[in-house]
N, C-alpha and C positions, 0 to 999 in steps of 0.2 A: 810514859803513857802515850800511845800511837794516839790514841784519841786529840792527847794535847799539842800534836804537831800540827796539825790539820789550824789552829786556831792562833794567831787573828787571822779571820778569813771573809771577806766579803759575798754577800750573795745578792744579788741582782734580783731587782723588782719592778715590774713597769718597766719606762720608758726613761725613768730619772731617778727612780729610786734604791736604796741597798738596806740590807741589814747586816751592820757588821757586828760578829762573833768574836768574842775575846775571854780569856782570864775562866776556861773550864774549873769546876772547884770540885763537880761529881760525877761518875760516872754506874748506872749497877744495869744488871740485864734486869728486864722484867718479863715473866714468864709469858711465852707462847704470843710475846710483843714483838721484842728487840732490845737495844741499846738505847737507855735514854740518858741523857747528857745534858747536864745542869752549868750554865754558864753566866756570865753578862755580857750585855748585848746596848748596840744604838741604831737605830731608828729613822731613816729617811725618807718621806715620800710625801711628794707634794702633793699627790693623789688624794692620800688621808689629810691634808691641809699640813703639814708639818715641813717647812719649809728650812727648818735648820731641825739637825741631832734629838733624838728625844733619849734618855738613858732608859735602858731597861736595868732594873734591879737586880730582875731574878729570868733567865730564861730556860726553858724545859725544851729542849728538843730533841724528839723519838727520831731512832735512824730504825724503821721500818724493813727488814729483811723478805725478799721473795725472790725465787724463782721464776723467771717470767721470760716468755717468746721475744725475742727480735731479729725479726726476718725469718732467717732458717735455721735460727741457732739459741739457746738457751743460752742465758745469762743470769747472774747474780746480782740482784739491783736492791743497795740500803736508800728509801726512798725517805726524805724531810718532813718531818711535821713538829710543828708547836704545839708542844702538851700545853703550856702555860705561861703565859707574860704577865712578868710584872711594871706594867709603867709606872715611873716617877710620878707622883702626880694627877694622876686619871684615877676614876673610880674603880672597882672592881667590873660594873658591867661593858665599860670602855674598853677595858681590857680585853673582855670575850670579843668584844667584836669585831675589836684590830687584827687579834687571833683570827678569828674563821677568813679576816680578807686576806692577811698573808698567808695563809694554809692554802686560798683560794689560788692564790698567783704564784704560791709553789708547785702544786698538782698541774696548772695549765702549762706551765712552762717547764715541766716535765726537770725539777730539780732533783736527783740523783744523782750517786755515786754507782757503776758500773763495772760488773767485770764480767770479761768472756773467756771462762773456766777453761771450758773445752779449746779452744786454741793455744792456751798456756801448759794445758797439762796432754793434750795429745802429743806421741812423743814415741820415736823408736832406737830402741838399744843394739848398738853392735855389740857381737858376739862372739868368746873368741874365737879364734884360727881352729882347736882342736875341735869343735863341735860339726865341723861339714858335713854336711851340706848345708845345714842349719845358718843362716847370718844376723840376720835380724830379732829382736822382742815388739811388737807391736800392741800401745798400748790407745786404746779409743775409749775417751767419753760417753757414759751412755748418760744416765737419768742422776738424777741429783733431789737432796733435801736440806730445806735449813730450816732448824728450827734453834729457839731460846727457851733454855731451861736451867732451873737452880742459879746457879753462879758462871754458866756457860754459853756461849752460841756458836752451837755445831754446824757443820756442813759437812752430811754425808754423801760422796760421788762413787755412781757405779763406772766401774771399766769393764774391758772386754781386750780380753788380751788374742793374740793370734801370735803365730811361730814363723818368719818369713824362710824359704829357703831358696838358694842360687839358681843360677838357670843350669839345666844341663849339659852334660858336653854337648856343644854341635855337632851334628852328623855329617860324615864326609858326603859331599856334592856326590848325587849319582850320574854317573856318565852319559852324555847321549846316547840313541841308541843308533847304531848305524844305518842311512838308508837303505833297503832293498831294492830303490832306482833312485838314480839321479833326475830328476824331473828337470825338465825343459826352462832353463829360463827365459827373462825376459827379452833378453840379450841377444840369448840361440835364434828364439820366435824372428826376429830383426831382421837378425841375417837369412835364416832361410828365404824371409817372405823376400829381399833384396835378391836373392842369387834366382827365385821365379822367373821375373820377368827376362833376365839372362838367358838360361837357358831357351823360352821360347823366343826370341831376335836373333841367337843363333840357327836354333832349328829355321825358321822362316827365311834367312839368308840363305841357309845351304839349301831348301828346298828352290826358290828364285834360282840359284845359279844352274839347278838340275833343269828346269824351267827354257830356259835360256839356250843351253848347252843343246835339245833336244829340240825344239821348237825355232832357235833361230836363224839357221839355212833354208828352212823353208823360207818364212817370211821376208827373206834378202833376195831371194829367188824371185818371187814374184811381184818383190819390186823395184828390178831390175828390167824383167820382161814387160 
């Protein structure tokens, strides 16, 4: 029985307390509940004034089945409660009351058992070689239900299948197109703007020599005379 491996098992209460779980003797679904689970049990908490073990007889605890958000994903969560203690010793109305404060300090401290479905059962199938293009089966979690009924506790999960396929052949790289002019570059720009000044220091020398050549017999002339 799965039930019966889970047990001895301690659960934590307060800040120094536990209740441990031992020696499961029943187990039945109860409809449109859950599982509840008939065990013995002992008792610690200096809170309730109980400073050593108190024996429970008889313990009843429901595991609570839902559905419920966390964060951005659904989960499955069988949540703890004490249908019924039996203390050693304490009256019957002692007992309800010990009842509703560990129910109380179950529920704050958020004691569950937890599964997150959708990450276990999302899942994708290779396919064989003969089907190409075709590779993959892609299976995703959608909506889910649990319920307890008869002698059963179902969980129905919807899927959503999708068909993956390969990428296609790549297409051959289309060629440049060639230019219709070679444009100037930055390089060309350099040099021409360099070979500018060039050419006018030649010009401007060979006009001086013309200068010169024409004009300077006179000027010798008359300063001579």
């Amino acid at each position: 029985m799965l039930v019966g491996q889970f047990a001895p098992v301690t659960i934590r209460l307060g800040e120094d307390g536990e209740l441990q779980v031992h020696d499961p003797s029943d187990v039945t679904i109860v409809a449109d509940v859950g599982l509840r689970v008939v065990c013995k049990a002992k008792l610690r908490w200096t809170f309730l004034g109980f400073k050593v073990p108190v024996t429970l007889d008889s313990l009843a605890i429901l595991l609570l089945p839902a559905i419920v958000k966390r964060g951005d994903v659904d989960v499955l969560v069988f949540r703890l409660e004490i249908e019924e203690a039996d203390i050693a010793g304490l009256p019957t109305g002692v007992d309800s009351r010990i009842t509703d404060i560990v129910n109380h300090e179950l529920e704050a401290k958020h004691v569950e058992l937890s599964w997150d479905y959708a990450a276990t059962l999302n899942h994708q199938f290779d396919l064989p070689d003969l089907l190409k293009p075709v590779e993959r089966l892609k299976l995703t979690v959608g909506g889910a239900r649990v319920k307890a009924s008869g002698g059963s506790l179902a969980l129905a999960i919807e899927f959503y299948v999708d068909v993956l396929r390969g990428l296609p052949p790549a297409a051959s790289p289309t060629p440049p197109l060639a230019p219709t002019a070679a444009p100037l570059s930055a390089g060309s720009k350099l040099v021409h703007a360099a070979k500018a000044p060039a050419r006018w220091l030649k010009s401007a020398i060979v006009g001086g020599l013309a200068v010169c050549a024409l004009w300077g017999p006179y000027f010798l002339g008359r300063a001579r005379g």
